[in-house]
C-alpha positions in Angstrom: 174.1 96.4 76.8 172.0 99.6 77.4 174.2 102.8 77.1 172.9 103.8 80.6 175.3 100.8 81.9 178.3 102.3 80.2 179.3 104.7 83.5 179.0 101.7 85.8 181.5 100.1 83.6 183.6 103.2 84.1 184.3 103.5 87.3 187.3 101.0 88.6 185.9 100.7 92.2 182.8 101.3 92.9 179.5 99.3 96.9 177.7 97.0 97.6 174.0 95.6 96.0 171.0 95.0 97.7 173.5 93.5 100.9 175.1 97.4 101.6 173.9 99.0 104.7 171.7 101.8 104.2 169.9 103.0 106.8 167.5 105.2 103.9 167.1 102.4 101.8 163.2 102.0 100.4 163.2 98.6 102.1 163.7 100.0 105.4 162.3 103.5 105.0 159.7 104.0 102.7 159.6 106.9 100.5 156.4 109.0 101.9 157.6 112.9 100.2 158.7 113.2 96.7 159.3 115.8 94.4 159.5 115.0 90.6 160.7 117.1 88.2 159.9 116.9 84.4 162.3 114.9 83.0 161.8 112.3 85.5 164.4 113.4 88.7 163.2 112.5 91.8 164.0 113.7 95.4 163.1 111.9 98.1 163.1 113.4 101.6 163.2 111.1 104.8 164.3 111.9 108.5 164.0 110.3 111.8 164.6 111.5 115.4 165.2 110.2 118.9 164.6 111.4 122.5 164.9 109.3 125.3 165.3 108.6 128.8 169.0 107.2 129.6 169.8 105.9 133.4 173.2 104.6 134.6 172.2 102.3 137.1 173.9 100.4 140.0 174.7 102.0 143.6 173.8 105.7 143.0 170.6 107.2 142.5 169.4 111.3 141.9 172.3 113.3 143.2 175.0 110.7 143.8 178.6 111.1 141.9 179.9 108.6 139.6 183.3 107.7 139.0 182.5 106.7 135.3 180.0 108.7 134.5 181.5 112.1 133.4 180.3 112.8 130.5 176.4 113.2 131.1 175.4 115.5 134.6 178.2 113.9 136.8 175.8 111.6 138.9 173.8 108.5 138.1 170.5 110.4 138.1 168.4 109.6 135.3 167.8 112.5 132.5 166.4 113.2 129.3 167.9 113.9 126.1 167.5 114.2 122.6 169.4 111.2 120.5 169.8 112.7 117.4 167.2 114.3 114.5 168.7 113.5 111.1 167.6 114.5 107.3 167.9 112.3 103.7 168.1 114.1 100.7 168.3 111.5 97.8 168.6 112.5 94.3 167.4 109.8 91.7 167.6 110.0 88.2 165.4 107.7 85.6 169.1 106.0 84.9 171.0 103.7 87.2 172.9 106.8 89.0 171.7 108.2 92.4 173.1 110.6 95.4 172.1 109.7 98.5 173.2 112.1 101.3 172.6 111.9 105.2 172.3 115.0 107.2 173.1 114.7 111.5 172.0 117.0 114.2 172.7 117.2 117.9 172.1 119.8 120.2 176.0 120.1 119.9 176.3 120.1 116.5 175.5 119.5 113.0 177.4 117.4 110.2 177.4 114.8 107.2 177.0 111.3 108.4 177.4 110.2 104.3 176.7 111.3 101.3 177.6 108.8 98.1 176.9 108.6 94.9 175.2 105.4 93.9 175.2 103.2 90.5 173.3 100.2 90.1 172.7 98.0 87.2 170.5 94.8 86.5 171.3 92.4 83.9 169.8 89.2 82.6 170.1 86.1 84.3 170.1 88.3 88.0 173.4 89.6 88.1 173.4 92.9 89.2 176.0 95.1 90.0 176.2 97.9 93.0 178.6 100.9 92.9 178.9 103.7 95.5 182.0 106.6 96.0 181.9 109.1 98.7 181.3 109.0 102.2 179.8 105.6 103.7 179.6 103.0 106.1 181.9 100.6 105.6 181.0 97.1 103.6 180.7 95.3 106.8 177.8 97.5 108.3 174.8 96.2 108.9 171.4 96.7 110.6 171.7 95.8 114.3 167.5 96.1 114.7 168.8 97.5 118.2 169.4 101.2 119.4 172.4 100.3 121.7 175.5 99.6 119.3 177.4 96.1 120.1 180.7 96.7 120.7 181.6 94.8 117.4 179.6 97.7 115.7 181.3 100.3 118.2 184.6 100.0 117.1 185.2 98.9 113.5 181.9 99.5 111.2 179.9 102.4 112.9 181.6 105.3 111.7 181.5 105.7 107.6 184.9 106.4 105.3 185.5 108.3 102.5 185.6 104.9 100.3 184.9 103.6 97.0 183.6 100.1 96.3 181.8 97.6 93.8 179.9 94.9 94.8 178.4 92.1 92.4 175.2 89.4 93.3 174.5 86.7 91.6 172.3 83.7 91.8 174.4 80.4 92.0 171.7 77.5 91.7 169.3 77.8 94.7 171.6 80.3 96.7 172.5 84.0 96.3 176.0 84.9 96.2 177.9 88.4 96.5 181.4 89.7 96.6 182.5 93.5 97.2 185.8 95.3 97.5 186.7 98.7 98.9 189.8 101.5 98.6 189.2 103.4 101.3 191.2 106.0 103.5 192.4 105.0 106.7 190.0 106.1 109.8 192.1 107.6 112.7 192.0 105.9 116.0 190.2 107.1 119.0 188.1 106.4 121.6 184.1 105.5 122.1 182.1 105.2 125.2 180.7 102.1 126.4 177.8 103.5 127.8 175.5 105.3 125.7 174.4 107.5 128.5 178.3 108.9 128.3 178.6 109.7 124.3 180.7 112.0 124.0 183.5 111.7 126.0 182.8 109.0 129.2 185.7 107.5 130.7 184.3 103.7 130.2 185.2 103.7 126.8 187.1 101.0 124.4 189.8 101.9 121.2 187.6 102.5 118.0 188.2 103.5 114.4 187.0 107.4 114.1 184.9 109.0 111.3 186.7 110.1 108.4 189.3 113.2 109.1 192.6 114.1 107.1 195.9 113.1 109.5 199.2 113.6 109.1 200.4 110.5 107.4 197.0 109.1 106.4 197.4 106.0 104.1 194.4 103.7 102.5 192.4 100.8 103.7 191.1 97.7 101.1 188.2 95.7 102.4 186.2 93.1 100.9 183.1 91.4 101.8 181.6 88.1 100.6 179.0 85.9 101.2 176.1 83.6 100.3 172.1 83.5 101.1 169.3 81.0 100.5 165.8 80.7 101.7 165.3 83.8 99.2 167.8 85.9 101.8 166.4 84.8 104.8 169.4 83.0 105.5 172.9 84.4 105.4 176.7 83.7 105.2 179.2 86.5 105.0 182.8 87.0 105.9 184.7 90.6 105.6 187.9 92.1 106.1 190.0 95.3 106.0 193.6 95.6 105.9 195.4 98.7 105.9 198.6 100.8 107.8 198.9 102.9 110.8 200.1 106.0 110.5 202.1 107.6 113.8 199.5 110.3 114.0 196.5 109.1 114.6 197.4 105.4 114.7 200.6 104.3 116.9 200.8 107.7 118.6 197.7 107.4 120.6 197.7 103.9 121.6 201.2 105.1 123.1 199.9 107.6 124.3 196.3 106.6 125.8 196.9 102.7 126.4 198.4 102.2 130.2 201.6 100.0 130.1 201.7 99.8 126.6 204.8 101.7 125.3 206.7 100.3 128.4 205.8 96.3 126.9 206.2 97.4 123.1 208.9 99.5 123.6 208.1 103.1 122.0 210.7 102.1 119.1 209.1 98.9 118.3 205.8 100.6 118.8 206.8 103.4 115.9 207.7 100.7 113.3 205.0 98.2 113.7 202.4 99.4 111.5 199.8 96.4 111.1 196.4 97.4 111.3 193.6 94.8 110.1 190.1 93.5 110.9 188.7 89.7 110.4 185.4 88.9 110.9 182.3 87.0 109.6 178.6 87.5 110.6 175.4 84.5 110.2 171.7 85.8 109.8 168.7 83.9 110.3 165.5 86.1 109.6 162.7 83.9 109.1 158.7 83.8 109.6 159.3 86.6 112.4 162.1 84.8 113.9 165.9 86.5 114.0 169.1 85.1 114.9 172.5 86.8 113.9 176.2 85.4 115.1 179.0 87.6 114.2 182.7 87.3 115.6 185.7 89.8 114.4 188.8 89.6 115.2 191.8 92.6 114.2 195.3 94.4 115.2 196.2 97.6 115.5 200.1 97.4 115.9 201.0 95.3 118.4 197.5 95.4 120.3 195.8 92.6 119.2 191.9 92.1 120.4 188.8 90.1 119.8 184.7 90.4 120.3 182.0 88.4 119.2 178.0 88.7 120.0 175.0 86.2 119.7 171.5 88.4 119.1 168.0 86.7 119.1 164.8 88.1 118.3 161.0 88.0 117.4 158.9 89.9 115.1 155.4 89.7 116.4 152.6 91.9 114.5 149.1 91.6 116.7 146.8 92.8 114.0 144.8 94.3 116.8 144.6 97.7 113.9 145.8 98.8 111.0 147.6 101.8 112.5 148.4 101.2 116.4 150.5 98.5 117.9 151.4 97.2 114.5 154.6 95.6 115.7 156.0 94.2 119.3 159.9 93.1 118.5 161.7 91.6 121.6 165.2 90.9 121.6 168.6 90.0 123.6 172.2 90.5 123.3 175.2 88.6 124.6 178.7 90.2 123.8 181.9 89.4 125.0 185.2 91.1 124.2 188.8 90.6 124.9 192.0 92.4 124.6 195.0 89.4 123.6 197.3 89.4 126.7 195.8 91.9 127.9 196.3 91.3 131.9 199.5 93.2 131.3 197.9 96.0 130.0 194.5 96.7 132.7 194.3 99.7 135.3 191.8 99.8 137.8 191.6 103.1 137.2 188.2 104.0 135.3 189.7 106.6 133.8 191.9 104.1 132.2 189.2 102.0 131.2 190.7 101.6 127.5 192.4 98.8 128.9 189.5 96.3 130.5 188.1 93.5 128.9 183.6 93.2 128.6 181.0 91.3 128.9 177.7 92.8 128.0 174.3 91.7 127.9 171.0 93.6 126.4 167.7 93.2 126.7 165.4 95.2 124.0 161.7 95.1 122.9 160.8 97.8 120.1 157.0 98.2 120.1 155.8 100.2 117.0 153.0 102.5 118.7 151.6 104.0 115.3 152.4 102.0 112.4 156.2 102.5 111.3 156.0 106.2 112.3 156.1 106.2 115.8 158.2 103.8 117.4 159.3 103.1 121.3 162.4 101.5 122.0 163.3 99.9 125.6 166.6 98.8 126.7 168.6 97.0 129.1 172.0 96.4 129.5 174.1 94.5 132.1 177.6 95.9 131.6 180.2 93.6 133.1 183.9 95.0 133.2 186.4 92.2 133.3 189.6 93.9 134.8 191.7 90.9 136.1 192.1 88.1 133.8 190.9 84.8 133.8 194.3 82.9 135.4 196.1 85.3 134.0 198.4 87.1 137.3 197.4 90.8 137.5 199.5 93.8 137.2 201.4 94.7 140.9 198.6 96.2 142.8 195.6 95.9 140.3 192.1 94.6 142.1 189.3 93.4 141.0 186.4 95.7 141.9 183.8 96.2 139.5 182.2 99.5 138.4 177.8 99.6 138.1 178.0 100.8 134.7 174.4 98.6 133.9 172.0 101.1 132.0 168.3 101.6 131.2 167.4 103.5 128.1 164.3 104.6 126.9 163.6 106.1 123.4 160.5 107.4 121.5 161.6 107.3 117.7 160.2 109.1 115.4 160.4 108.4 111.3 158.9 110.3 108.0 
């Protein structure tokens, strides 16, 4: 075994192989600026950045109030915004050790969206193993080829942990096999906006696992991922779970205290002790000769709340070879998401304000043309946001109606990559 293998060995957890999510990865964005030093480091600089047009639509229009829509201008007039602009500093060395950091920037703010160091190692016969330990995704990220997040991706995989993980591939006949486990610290609960057009603090929003923070009480997370592919990859099996423990702060404290009707049903007491906290799911990819289909369902509890979404996404790749450079690549895609709080009749408000509590259905409709090669890239969205607030047979709570917010919005982004 080469010595350079010996840290890998080394380190008791460690994530994921040529699987792991990485939005930076060569595969996805090329390397174009390097600097190499003399005894063979390398460091790679990428970035990309987004400005778009976002529009709530429905009854409204320029200069009419919204009762969802607090978090933008107040009304459902269209406006323009930058996304986000984000730098990737990655460190390689001639060895199998890397550090890959991810740098975020709003007109807000600035902070770290990851930064991990990274260990990989090939050995004969195709196994190969993947470590990482720092701040990441979690296992179960993955690329949805779409700007607007599905819910699924909204509230358990889209912010990173402070984790460490191993993952291990191997070929198994004429399929591709890979299993990975986490440690992780737990990710306080919070909230996320539906819309897109409301980040940062909209009313329409659903319960999500935060980004990484220190909490009173914080306790660790395990997760493991595993899966098969064939086809060489193009076709995909994978399941994944996390199981962990609420703390009170952070975890049963604000589902009592932002979840309508909840503490009253679960009794505060009951509420305090009840601790579960885990997330189920699976995911199939199909990416082959242009054509994409993915299927992923997940299924998880946080205390006694217990709730469900899945999503169906198809695509097509088409590249129209009209140039070498412009219109290399015309992508269109839809979405259909559903998701559904367990019992939840008992627990839905009409209030928006108190949106935590309704059940969706979502479709999107995307096309991402690539104007000038994999540089510049424009990205048009539609979404047809459906709020469920009475349920299906299910008697609603005394007084609670059935009127439906326009929450359907249009974005449309210019992305730009180096």
């Amino acid at each position: 075994m080469p010595p350079r293998a010996l840290p890998l060995l080394l380190l008791p957890i460690l994530a994921g192989p040529a699987h792991a999510y990485d939005a930076f990865d060569d595969t996805r964005a090329p390397a174009r600026f390097a600097l190499v030093s003399e005894d063979g480091l390398r460091l790679v600089v990428k970035g990309d950045t987004r400005v778009g047009l976002y529009d709530l639509e429905g009854a409204g229009g320029a200069g009419t109030d919204s009762a969802t829509d607090t978090a933008t201008i107040g009304t459902r007039s269209a406006y323009a915004a930058l996304d986000r602009a984000r730098l990737a500093f990655r460190l390689e060395t001639p060895g199998p050790l890397a550090f890959y950091s991810q740098l975020r920037f709003t007109p807000e703010r600035a902070f770290v969206e990851g930064a991990w160091l990274d260990a990989r190692h090939a050995f004969a016969g195709g196994l190969a193993l993947h470590g990482e330990l720092g701040l990441h995704a979690p296992l179960a990220a993955t690329d949805r080829r779409t700007v607007r997040k599905p819910l699924a991706e909204r509230i358990y995989w889209d912010q990173p942990e402070m984790h460490a993980a191993v993952e291990v591939s191997a070929p198994l006949g004429p399929v591709k096999a890979w299993l990975g486990v986490s440690g992780a610290m737990m990710r306080p609960l919070g909230t996320t906006p539906v819309n897109d057009a409301g980040g940062g603090g909209g009313t329409v929003a659903v319960l999500h696992n935060g980004p990484a923070d220190a909490f009173s009480g914080v306790q660790p997370v395990f997760g493991a991922r595993g899966g098969v592919s064939a086809l060489d990859e193009a076709l995909s099996l994978e399941g994944f779970a996390h199981l962990g423990a609420l703390s009170r702060e952070a975890g049963t404290a604000e589902l009592a205290n932002n979840i309508p009707y909840y503490t009253p049903r679960a009794r505060r007491d009951a509420l305090e002790a009840d601790s579960t906290y885990y997330w189920v799911g699976g995911r199939l990819d199909l990416d082959l000769a242009g054509a994409e289909l993915r299927v992923e369902a997940i299924t998880g509890a946080e205390s006694l709340l217990r709730r469900w979404t899945a999503y169906t996404q198809l695509g097509y790749r088409i590249r129209p070879a009209l140039s070498d450079d412009w219109l290399t690549l015309i992508a269109p895609r839809v979405r259909l998401e559903t998701y559904r709080i367990v019992d939840g009749a008992r627990l839905r408000a009409q209030s928006a304000g108190k949106a935590l509590t309704w059940d969706w259905d979502i479709a999107t409709a995307a096309v991402e043309l690539a104007i000038y090669r994999d540089i510049v890239t424009l990205h048009l969205e539609y979404s047809v946001v459906g709020e469920i607030v009475e349920g299906d047979g299910d008697p609603p709570l005394a007084g609670l109606g059935s009127d439906h917010f326009d929450n359907d919005e249009l974005t449309a982004q210019f992305e730009l990559r180096f």
